[in-house]
C-alpha positions in Angstrom: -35.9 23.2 11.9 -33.6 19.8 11.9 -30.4 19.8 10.8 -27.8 17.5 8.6 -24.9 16.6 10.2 -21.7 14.8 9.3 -20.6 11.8 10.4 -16.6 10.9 9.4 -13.7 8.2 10.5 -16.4 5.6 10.3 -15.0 1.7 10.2 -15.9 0.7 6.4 -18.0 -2.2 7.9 -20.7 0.8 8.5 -24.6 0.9 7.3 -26.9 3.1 7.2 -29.1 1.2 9.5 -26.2 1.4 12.3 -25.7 5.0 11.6 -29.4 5.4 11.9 -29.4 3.2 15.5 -26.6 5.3 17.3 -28.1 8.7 16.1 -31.7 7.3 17.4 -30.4 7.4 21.1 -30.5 11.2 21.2 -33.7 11.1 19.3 -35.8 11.0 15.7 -34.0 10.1 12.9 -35.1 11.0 9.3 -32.2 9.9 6.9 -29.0 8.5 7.0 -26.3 7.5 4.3 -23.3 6.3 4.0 -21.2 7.4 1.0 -20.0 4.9 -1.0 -17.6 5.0 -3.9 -18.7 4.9 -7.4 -16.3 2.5 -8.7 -15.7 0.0 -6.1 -18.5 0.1 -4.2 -17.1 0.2 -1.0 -17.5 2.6 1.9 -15.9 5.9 1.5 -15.4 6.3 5.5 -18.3 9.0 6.3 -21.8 9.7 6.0 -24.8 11.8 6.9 -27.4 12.1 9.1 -30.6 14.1 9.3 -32.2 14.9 12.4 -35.4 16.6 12.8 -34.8 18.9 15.5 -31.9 21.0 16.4 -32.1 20.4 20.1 -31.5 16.6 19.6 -29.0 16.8 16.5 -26.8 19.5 18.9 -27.2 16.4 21.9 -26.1 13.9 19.3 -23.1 16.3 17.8 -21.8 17.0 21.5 -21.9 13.2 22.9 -20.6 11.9 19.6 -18.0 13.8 18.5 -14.8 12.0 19.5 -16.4 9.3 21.0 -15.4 5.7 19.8 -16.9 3.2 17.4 -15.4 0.5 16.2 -12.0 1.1 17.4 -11.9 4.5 15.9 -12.8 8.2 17.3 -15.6 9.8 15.6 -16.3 12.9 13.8 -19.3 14.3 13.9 -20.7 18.0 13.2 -23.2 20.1 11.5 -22.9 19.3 7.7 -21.7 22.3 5.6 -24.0 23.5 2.4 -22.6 21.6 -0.5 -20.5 23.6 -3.4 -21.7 24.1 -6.5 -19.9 22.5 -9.4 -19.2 24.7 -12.3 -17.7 22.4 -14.4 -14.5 24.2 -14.4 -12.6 22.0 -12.0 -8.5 22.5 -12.0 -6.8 19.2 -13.9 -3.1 18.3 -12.6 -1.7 20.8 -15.3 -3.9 24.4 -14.4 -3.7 23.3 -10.4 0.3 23.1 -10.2 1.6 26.7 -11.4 4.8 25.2 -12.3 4.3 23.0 -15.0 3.5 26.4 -17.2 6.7 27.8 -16.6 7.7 26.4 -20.0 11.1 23.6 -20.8 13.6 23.4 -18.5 17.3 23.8 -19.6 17.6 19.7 -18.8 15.1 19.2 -21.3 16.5 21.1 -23.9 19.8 19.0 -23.5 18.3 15.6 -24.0 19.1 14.4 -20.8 15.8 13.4 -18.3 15.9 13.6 -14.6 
């Protein structure tokens, strides 16, 4: 069984075919991305990589992780299962407890901070 790891602090110069050429040192190489924004288009700064078998993707993880590229130390481990959205996700209001306290005595007065 293969395995999907995770690949961050890459240089936002990085493709997928360079991902794909460091990873192929420690063996076969079925996939890699890079994830890129939606709205500029640019690189996000980490990707994937899916290796085929656990032995080589474990090589890979232990050689690379920390190791440099492009002036900047690597992370790279086992990718964790995705969450599932729910479509409930906490806006600026529901995730900070402290805007439902209700109005301040400042803002009763008229003055603003």
């Amino acid at each position: 069984m293969g395995k999907k790891i995770y690949v961050g602090n890459l240089p936002f110069s990085t493709t997928s075919e360079s991902l794909t050429q460091i990873f192929s040192s420690f063996g076969k190489v079925e996939t890699s991305k890079i994830v890129m924004d939606r709205d500029s288009g640019r690189s996000k700064g980490f990707g994937f990589v899916e290796m085929p078998h656990a032995e080589e993707a474990d090589a890979a993880i232990g050689k690379l992780h920390g190791s440099d590229f492009g002036g900047r130390a690597l992370t790279v481990n086992e990718a964790r299962p995705m969450e599932k959205k729910d479509g409930s996700r906490p806006t600026a209001r529901t995730a900070r407890p402290d805007y439902n306290r209700g109005p301040s005595q400042m803002d009763h007065s008229g003055n603003r901070w």
